[in-house]
C-alpha positions in Angstrom: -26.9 -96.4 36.9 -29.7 -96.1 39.3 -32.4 -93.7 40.2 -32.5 -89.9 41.2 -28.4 -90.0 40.7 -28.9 -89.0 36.7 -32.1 -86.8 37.6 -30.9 -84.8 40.2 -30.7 -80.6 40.0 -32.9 -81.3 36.2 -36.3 -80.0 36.3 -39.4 -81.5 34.9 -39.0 -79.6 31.7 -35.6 -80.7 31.1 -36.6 -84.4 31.3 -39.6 -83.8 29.1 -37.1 -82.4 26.6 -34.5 -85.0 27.1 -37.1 -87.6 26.0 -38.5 -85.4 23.0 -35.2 -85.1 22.0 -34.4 -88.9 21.7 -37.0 -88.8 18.5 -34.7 -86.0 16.5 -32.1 -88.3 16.0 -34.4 -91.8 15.9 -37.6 -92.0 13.4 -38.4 -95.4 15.2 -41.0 -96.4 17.8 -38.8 -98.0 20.5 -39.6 -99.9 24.4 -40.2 -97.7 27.4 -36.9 -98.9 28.6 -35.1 -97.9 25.6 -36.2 -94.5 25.7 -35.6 -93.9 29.1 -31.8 -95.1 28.3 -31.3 -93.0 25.4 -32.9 -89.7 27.2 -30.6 -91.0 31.1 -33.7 -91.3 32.7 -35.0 -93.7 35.7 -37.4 -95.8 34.0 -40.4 -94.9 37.0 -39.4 -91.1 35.8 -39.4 -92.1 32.1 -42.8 -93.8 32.8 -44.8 -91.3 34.4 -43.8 -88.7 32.2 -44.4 -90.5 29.0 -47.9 -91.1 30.2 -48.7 -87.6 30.5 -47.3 -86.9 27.2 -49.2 -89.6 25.5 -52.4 -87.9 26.8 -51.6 -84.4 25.5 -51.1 -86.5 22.5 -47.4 -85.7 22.0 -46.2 -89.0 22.5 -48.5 -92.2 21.3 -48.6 -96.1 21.8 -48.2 -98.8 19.0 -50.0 -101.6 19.3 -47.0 -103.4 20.5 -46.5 -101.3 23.3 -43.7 -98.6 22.1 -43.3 -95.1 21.9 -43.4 -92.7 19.4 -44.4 -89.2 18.1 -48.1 -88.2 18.6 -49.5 -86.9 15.6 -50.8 -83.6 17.7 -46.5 -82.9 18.0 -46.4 -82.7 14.3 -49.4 -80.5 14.0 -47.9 -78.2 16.6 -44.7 -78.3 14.8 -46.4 -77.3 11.3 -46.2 -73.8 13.0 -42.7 -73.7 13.1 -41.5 -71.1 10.3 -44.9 -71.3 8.7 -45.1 -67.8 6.8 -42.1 -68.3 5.2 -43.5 -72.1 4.3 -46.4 -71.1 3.4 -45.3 -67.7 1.1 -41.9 -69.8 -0.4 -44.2 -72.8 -1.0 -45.6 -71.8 -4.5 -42.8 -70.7 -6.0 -40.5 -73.5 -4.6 -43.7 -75.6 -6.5 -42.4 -73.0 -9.8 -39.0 -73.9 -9.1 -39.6 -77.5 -9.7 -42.0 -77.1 -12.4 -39.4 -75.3 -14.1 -36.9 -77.7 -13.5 -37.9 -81.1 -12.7 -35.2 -81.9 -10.4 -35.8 -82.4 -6.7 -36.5 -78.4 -4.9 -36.3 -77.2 -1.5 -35.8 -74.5 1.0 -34.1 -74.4 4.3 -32.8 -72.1 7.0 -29.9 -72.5 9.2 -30.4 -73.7 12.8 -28.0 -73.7 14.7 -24.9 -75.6 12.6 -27.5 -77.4 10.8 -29.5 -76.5 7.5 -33.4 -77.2 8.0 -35.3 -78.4 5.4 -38.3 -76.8 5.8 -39.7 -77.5 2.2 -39.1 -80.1 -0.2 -40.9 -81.4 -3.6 -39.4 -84.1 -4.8 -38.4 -84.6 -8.6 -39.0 -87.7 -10.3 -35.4 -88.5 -11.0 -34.2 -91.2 -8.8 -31.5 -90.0 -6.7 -30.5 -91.1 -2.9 -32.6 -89.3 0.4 -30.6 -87.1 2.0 -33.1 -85.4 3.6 -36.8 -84.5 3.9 -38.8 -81.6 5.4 -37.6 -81.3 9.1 -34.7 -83.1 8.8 -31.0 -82.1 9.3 -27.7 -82.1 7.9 -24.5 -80.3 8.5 -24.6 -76.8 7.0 -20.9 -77.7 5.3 -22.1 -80.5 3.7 -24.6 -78.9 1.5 -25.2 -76.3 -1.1 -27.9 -74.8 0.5 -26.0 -75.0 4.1 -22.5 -73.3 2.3 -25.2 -70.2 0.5 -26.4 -69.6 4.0 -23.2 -70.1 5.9 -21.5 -68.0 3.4 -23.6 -64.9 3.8 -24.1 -65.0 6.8 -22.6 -62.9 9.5 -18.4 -63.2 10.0 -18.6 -64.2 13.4 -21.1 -67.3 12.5 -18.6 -68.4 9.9 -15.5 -68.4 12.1 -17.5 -69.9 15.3 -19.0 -73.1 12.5 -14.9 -73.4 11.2 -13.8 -74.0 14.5 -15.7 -76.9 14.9 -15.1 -80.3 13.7 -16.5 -80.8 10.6 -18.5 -84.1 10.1 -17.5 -86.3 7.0 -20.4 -87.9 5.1 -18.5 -88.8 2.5 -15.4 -89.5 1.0 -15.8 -86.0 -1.2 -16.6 -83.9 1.5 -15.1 -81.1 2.6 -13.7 -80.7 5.9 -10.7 -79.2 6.3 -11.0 -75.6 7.6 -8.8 -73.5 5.2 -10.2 -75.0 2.0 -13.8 -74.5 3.4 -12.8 -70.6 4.5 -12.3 -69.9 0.6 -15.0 -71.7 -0.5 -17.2 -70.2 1.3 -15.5 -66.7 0.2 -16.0 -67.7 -3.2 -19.5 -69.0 -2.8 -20.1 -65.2 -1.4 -18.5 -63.9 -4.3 -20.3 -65.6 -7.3 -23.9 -65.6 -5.2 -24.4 -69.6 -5.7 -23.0 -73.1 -4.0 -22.7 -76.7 -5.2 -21.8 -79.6 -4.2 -20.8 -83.1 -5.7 -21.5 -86.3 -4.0 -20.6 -84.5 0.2 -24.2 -86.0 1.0 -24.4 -89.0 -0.6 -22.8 -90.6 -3.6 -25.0 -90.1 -6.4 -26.4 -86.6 -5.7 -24.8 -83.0 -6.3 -27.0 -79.9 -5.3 -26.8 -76.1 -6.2 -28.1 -73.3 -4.1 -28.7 -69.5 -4.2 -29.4 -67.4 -1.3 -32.7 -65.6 -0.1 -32.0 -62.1 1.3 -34.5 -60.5 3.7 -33.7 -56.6 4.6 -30.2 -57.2 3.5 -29.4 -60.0 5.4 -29.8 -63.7 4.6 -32.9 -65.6 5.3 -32.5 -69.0 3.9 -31.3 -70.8 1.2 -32.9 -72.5 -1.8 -31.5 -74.8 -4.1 -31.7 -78.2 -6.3 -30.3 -81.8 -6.0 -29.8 -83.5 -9.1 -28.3 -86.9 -9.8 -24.3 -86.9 -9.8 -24.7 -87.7 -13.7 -25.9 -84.5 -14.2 -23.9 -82.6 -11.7 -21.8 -80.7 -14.2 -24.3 -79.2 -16.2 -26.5 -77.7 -12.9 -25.6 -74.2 -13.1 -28.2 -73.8 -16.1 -30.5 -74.3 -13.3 -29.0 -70.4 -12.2 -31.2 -67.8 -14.1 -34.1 -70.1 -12.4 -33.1 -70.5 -8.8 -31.8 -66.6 -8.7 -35.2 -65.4 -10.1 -37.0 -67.5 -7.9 -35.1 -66.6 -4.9 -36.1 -62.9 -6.0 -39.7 -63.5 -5.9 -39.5 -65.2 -2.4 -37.7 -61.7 -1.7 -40.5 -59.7 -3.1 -43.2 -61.5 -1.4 -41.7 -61.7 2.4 -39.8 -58.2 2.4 -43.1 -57.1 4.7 -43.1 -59.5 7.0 -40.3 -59.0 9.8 -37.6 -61.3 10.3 -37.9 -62.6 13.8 -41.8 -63.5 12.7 -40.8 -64.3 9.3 -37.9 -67.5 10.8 -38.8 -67.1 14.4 -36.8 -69.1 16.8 -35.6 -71.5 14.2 -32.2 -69.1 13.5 -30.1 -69.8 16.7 -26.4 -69.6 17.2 -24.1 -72.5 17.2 -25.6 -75.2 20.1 -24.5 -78.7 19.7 -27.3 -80.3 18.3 -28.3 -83.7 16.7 -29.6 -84.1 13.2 -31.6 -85.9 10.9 -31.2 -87.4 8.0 
């Protein structure tokens, strides 16, 4: 497809976005040409843009010529939900400490939990994620927790939708999820076995802020120890209380600030 055809009625700050947003769902360096492609650019566009971007340092060159993330994006991006990184961080570092299994924290954005904090535990179990990734709020203890408490209206909008199979265990049909999710509500914790990946399970408890949910945190363990996880609970819940304790002063739109969105169609990361 040539040219301005793609390009035309999209302003500069769309295009800009459209090639930022080529690196959510790729971790890779990749050819000019590529990444005009991927973000239905004209190459000329593509090129001129990614010029001035590699000058504000948000894009950069590898030696061999490709594109990737400047390190100046990342420091911009450390920003992104920092109070709450920075307050959860030490006793996300207790909840590990505690446990030994692999700890993190994440919020919901849009129909995707974000992992905004992560230590990992020195039991070898598969990546599923890592701190800015995504993955499908269904899929995941820490995604049902959230999903569960949060507002009615979220839940029936993220039902409606279809729901993305990672693996063979997880869940997806609608009904079944519904009363999970009521039953996740009701006993104040979520797990999962093997809907990442095969070989992990996770639990989760939820972190309230002013009496509404803030984020999740939670564990993932290897599947061989899957069953025995909720001994993890008198941990997690007291932990979760402490991040309580610590953030109630701060308000919630500083506290998560843009990162809590309705339902957009987004990409994620693994």
């Amino acid at each position: 497809m040539a040219g301005g055809n793609r390009t035309s009625g999209r302003s500069v700050t769309s295009k800009v976005l459209a090639i930022l947003e080529v690196f959510e769902t790729s971790r890779r360096s990749m050819p000019l040409s590529e990444l005009a492609a991927q973000a239905d650019l004209p190459v000329s566009t593509t090129h001129r843009l990614v010029g001035e971007l590699v000058e504000w340092g948000l894009l950069s060159r590898g030696a061999n010529g490709n594109i990737q993330l400047g390190i100046r994006l990342w420091a911009i991006a450390q920003n992104a939900g920092r109070q709450l990184r920075e307050t959860a961080r030490p006793f996300i570092q207790d909840l590990y400490s505690l446990t030994g299994e692999t700890s993190q924290l994440a919020v919901r954005d849009g129909t995707s939990a974000l992992y905004i904090e992560r230590i990992y535990g020195t039991r070898r179990i598969p990546r599923a994620s890592r701190v800015g990734g995504r993955l499908p709020l269904h899929a995941t203890a820490v995604g049902k927790v959230i999903l569960a408490h949060d507002e009615s209206w979220v839940r029936s909008g993220y039902l409606e939708r279809p729901l993305e199979r990672l693996t063979p265990a997880t869940q997806v049909d609608p009904e079944r999820l519904s009363a999970e999710l009521a039953k996740v509500k009701e006993q104040g914790y979520a797990v999962t076995m093997e809907e990442v990946r095969i070989g992990s399970c996770s639990i989760a408890v939820p972190v309230f802020h002013s009496g509404r949910i803030g984020c999740g945190i939670g564990l993932v363990v290897p599947s061989s120890h899957g069953r025995t996880m909720t001994r993890h609970l008198p941990v997690l819940r007291g932990v979760a209380k402490k991040i309580e304790e610590h953030t109630a002063h701060i308000p919630l739109e500083s506290l998560f600030g843009s990162l809590v969105e309705p339902l957009p169609d987004e990409p994620r990361e693994h």
